[in-house]
C-alpha positions as CSV (number, residue, x, y, z in Angstrom):
1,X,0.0,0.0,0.0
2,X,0.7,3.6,-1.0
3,X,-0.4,6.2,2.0
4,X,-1.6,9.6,0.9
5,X,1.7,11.2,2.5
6,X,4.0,9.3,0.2
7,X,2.0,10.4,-3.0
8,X,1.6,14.3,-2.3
9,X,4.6,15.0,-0.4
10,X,7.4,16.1,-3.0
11,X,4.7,18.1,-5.2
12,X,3.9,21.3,-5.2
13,X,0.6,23.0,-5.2
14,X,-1.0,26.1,-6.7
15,X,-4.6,26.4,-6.1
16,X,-6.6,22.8,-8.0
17,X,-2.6,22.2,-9.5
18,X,-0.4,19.4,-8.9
19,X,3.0,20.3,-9.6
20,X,5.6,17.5,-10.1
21,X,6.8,17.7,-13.5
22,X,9.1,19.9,-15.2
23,X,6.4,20.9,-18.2
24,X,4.1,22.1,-15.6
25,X,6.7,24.4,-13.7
26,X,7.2,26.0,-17.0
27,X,3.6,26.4,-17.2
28,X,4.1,28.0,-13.6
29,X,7.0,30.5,-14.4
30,X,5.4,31.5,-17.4
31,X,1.6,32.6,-14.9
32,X,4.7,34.5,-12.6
33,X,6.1,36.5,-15.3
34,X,2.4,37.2,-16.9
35,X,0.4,37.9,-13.7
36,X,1.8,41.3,-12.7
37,X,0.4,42.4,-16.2
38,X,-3.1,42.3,-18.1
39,X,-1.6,41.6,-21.4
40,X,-3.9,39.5,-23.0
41,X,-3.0,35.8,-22.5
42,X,-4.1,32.5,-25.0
43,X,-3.6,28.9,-23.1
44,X,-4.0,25.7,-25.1
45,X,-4.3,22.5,-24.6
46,X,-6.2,19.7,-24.5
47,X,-9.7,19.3,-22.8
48,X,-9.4,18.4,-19.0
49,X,-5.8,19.6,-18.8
50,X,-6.7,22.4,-16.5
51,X,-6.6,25.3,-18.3
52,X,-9.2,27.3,-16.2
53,X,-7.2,26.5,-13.4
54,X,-4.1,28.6,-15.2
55,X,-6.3,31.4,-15.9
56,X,-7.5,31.6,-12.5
57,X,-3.9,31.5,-11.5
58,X,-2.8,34.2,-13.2
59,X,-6.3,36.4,-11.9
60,X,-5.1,35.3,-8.1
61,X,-1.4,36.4,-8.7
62,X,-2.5,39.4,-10.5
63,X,-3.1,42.9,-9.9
64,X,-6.9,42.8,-9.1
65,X,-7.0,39.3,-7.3
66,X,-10.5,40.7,-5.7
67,X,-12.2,41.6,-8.8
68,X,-14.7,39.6,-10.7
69,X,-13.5,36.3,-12.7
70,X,-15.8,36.0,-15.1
71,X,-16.3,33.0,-17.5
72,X,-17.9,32.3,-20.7
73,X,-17.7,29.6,-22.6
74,X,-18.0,30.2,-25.8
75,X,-19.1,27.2,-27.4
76,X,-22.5,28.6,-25.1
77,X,-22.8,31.8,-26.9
78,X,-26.0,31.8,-29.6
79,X,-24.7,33.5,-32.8
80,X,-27.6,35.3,-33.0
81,X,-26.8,37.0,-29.6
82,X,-23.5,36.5,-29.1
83,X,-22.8,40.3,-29.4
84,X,-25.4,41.3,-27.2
85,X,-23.8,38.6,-24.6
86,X,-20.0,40.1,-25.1
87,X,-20.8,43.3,-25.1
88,X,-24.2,44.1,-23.3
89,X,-27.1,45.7,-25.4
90,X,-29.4,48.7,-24.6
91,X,-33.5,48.5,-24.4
92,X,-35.2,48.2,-27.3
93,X,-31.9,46.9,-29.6
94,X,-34.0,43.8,-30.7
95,X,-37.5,42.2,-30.2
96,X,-36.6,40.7,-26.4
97,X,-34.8,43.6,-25.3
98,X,-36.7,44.7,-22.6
99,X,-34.0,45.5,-20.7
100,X,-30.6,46.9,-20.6
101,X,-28.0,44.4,-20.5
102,X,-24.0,44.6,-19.2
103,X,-22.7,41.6,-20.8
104,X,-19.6,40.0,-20.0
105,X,-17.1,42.6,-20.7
106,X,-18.8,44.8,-18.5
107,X,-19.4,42.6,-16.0
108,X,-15.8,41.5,-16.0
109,X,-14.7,44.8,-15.2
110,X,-12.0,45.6,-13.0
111,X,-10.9,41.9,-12.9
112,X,-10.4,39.1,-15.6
113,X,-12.6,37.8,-18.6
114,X,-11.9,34.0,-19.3
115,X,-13.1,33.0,-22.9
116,X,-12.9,29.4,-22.8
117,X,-12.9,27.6,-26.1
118,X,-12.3,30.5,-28.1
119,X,-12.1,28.6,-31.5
120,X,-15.8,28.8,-31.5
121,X,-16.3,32.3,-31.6
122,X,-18.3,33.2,-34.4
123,X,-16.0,34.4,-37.1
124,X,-18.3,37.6,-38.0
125,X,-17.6,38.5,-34.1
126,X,-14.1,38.1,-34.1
127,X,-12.8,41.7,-35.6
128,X,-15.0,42.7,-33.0
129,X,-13.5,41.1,-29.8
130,X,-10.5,42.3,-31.8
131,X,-11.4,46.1,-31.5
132,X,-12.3,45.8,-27.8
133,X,-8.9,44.0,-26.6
134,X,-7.5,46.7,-28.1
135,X,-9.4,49.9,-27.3
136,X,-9.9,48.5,-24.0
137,X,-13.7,49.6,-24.7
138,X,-16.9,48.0,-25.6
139,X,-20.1,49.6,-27.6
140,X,-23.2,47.8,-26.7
141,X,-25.6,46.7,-29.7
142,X,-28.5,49.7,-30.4
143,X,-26.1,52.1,-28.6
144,X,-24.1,55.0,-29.7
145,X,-21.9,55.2,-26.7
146,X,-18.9,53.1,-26.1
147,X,-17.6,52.0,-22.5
148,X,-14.2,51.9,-21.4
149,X,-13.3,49.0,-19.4
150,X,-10.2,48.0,-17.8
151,X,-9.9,44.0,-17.4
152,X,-7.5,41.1,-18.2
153,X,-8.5,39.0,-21.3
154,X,-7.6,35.5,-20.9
155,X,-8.5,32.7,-23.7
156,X,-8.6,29.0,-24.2
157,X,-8.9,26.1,-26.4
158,X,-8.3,22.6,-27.3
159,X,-8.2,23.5,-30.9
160,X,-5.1,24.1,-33.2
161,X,-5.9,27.9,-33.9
162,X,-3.3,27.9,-36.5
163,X,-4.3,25.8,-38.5
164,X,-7.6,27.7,-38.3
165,X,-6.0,30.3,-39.7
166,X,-4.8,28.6,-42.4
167,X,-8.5,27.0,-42.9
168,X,-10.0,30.6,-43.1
169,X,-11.5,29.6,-39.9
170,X,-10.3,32.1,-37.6
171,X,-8.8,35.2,-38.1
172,X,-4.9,36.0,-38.6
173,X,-4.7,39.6,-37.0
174,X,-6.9,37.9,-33.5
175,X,-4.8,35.2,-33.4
176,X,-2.0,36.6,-33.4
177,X,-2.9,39.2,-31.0
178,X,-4.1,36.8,-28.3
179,X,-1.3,34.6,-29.2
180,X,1.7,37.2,-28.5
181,X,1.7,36.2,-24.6
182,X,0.5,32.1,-25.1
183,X,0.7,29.3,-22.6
184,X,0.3,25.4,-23.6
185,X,-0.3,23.1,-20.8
186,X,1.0,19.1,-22.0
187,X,-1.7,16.5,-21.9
188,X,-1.3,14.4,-18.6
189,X,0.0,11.3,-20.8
190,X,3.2,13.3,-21.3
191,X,3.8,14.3,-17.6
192,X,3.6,11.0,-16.0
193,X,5.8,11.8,-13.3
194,X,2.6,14.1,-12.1
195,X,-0.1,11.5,-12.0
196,X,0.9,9.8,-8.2
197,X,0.5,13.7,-6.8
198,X,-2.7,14.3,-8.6
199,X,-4.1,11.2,-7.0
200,X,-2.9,11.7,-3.5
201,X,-4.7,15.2,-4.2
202,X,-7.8,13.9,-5.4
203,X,-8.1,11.8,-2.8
204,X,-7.4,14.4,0.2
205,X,-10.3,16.8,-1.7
206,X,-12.6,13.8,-2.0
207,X,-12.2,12.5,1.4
208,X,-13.0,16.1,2.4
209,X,-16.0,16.5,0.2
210,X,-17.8,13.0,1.2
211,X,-16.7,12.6,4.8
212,X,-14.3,9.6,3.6
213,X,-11.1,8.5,5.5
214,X,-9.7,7.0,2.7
215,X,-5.4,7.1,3.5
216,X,-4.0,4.6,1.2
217,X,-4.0,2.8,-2.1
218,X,-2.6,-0.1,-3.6
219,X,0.6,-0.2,-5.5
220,X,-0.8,-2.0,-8.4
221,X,-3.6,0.6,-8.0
222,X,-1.1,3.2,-8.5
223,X,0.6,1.2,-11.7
224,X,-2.6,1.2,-13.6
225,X,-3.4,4.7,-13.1
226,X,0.1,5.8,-14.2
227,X,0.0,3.3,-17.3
228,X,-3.3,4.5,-18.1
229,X,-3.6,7.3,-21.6
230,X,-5.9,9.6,-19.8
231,X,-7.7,10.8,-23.0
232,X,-9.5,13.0,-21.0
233,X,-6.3,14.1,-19.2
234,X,-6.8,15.4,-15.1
235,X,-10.6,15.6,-15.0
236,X,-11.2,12.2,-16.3
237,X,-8.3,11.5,-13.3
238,X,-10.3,13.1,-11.2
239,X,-13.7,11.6,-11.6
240,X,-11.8,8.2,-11.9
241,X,-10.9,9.0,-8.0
242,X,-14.1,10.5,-7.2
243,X,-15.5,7.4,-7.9
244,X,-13.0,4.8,-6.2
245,X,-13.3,6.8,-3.3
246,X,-17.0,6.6,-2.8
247,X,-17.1,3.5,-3.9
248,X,-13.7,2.4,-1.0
249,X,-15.1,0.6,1.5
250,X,-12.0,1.1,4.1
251,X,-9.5,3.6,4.4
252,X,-7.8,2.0,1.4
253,X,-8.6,2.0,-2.6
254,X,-7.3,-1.0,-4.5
255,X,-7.4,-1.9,-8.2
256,X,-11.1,-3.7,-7.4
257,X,-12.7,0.1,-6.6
258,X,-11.1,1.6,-10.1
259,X,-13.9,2.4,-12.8
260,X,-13.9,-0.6,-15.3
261,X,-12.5,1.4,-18.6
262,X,-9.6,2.6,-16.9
263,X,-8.6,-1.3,-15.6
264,X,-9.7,-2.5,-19.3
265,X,-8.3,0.3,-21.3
266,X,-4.9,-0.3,-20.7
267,X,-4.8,-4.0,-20.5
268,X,-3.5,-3.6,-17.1
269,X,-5.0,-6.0,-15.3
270,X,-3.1,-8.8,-17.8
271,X,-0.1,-6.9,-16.2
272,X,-1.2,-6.7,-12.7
273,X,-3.8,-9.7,-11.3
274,X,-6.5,-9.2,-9.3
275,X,-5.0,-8.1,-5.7
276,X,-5.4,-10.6,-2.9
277,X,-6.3,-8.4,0.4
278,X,-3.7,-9.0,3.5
279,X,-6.9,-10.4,5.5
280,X,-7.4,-13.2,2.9
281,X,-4.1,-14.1,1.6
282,X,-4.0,-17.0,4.0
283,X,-7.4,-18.4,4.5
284,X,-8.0,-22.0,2.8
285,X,-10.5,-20.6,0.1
286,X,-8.2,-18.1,-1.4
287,X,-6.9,-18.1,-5.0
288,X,-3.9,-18.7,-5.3
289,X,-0.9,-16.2,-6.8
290,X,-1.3,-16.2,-10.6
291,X,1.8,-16.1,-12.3
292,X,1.6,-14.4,-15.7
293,X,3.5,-16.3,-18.3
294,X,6.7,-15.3,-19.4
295,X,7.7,-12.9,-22.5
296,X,11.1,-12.5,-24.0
297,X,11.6,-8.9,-25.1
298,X,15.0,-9.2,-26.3
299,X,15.6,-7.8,-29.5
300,X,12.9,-5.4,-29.0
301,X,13.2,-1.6,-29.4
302,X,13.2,0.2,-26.1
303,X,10.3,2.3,-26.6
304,X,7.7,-0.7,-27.4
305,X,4.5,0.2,-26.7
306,X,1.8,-0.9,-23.6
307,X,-0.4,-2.6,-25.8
308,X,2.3,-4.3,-27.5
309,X,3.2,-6.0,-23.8
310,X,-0.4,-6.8,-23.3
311,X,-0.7,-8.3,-26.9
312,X,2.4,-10.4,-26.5
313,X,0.7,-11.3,-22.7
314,X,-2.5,-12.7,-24.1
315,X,-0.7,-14.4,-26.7
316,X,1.6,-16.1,-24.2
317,X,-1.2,-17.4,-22.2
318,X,-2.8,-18.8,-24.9
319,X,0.0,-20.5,-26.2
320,X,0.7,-22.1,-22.6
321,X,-3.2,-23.1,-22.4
322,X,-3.2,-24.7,-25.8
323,X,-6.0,-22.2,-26.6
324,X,-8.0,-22.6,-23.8
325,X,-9.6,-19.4,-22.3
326,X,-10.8,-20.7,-19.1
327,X,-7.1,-21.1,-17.9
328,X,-6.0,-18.4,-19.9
329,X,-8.0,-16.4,-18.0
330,X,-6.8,-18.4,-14.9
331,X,-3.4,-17.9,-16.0
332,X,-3.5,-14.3,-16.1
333,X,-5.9,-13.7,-12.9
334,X,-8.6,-12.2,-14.7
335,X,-12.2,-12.3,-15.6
336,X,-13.0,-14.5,-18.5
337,X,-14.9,-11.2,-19.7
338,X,-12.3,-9.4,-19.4
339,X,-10.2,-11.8,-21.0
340,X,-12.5,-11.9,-24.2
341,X,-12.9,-8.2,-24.7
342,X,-9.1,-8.0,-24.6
343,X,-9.1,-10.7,-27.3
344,X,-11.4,-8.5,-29.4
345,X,-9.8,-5.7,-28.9
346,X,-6.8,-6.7,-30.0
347,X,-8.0,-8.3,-33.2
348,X,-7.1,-12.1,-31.8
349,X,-10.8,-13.8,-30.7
350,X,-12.1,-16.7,-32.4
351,X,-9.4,-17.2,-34.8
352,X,-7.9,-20.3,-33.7
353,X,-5.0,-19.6,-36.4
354,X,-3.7,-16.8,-34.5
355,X,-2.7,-18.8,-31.2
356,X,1.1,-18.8,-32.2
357,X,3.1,-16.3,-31.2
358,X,5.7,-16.4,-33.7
359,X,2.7,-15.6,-36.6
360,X,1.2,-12.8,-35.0
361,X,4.2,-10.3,-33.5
């Protein structure tokens, strides 16, 4: 077992971020130098990488860390109304105005505006947003009178902006204005060194949310997680702690407690067998230690790949069980379930041809 101390205690921390690896403390250095100022600041990345987190870190560090943070997503906005939602309208401007309206520049006054997923801004809007980062004023629609505000302008997005360019997609002069001061946070798969922190993390805030006293996990628990891909990068980490700790049923969280997809998506229970708790290792009715069958990797390029270990695995156990999936799955310590959807997935179930190890790799 792996207790909570051991995880979290080398990282640091900046408000919801783990910081363990030497990406993200560029990431870090980068909010230092940019906070004093409100330049205008892009951050890219993927989805679930944490890029609200930056922006709020560069509104805490700032100048105005007590004005408004204001976000809008703009995958949200309704192209019809998407001016009247950036920059406010007055009484009258349209059929529903019955009202005057701020919108979010306004409202955002004095402190930051975060435009999340700013690839989807309408492109008809864009010279627009243009105008206002750089007169540092707004002009609401039906009115004559512009405003002045005085904000910080930060914007996000998953998507390759660049290539938008190219596309005619998004224009060259607001790219390259947002794009003068840019942060890009890596996707977790390429800061692995990170992941044991973030789950000592998530653990501490989801103990704290449910009333849990979870203060270990298994080591095997711990391998999975880190061999994981983590498409959807520290919020799918998240939720995938989130829910081993509600569903923990001791102060412990072992490979048993992870969501399904994140056992089966990396093969990783054909590297590491169902665990065996302390309390049962020794009573007469427990299974006994698996052992996975041997692979030779000699010859093989360093950098082989996770699935290709797991491939090579289930084609091992086969071999050794003359083709017979009950004890394969035996073999190996898994489900027979599991066993077959790993056989589909990797292209090898209910082709008898296929058993031999030396035909298929």
């Amino acid at each position: 077992m792996v207790s909570l101390e051991h995880l979290v205690h080398s990282a640091d921390r900046l408000g919801g971020m783990v910081v363990r690896s030497a990406q993200l403390r560029k990431v870090l250095k980068s909010v230092s130098q940019l906070s004093p100022y409100k330049a205008t600041v892009l951050i890219s990345g993927e989805s679930g990488t944490g890029k609200e987190l930056v922006a709020r870190a560069l509104h805490t560090l700032g100048p105005v860390p007590n004005g408004p943070f204001v976000t809008l997503n703009c995958s949200n906005l309704v192209e019809s109304l998407a001016e009247s939602q950036l920059f406010g309208h007055v009484r009258g401007a349209f059929t529903d105005a019955r009202e005057d309206s701020q919108g979010y520049f306004r409202s955002a006054n004095g402190g930051t505006l975060f435009l999340d997923e700013i690839g989807e801004l309408p492109l008809k809007l864009q010279p627009k947003l243009l105008r206002s980062v750089e007169t540092h004023e707004v002009q609401p629609v039906g009115s004559s009178h512009c405003y002045k505000v005085d904000l910080r302008l930060v914007a996000a997005t998953n998507r390759d902006l660049h290539a938008m360019v190219r596309a005619g997609q998004f224009r060259d002069d607001l790219y390259y204005r947002m794009s003068a001061q840019a942060i890009f946070i890596p996707p977790l798969r390429e800061r692995r060194e990170a992941i044991a922190a973030f789950i000592g993390f998530f653990i501490e805030h989801y103990n704290r949310l449910f009333g849990k006293n979870v203060s270990q996990i298994s080591r095997r628990a711990v391998e999975i997680l880190c061999a994981y891909q983590w498409p959807g990068n520290v919020r799918e980490l998240s939720n995938a702690i989130e829910s081993a700790v509600i569903l923990s049923e001791s102060n412990s969280i072992g490979v048993s407690d992870l969501p399904e997809q994140i056992v089966d998506g990396t093969g990783a229970e054909l590297l590491y067998p169902h665990e065996q708790s302390s309390a049962n290792a020794h009573h007469p009715d427990a299974p006994v230690a698996r052992r996975l069958p041997s692979v030779d990797f000699d010859g093989e390029p360093s950098g082989f790949l996770l699935d290709d270990v797991v491939k090579k695995t289930l084609m091992r156990s086969l071999e050794e069980t003359e083709g017979n999936r009950r004890r394969a799955a035996g073999l190996l310590g898994v489900s027979r379930s599991t066993l077959y959807r790993m056989l589909i997935r990797y292209g090898i179930a209910d082709n008898p041809q296929r058993l031999s190890v030396q035909h298929t790799i």
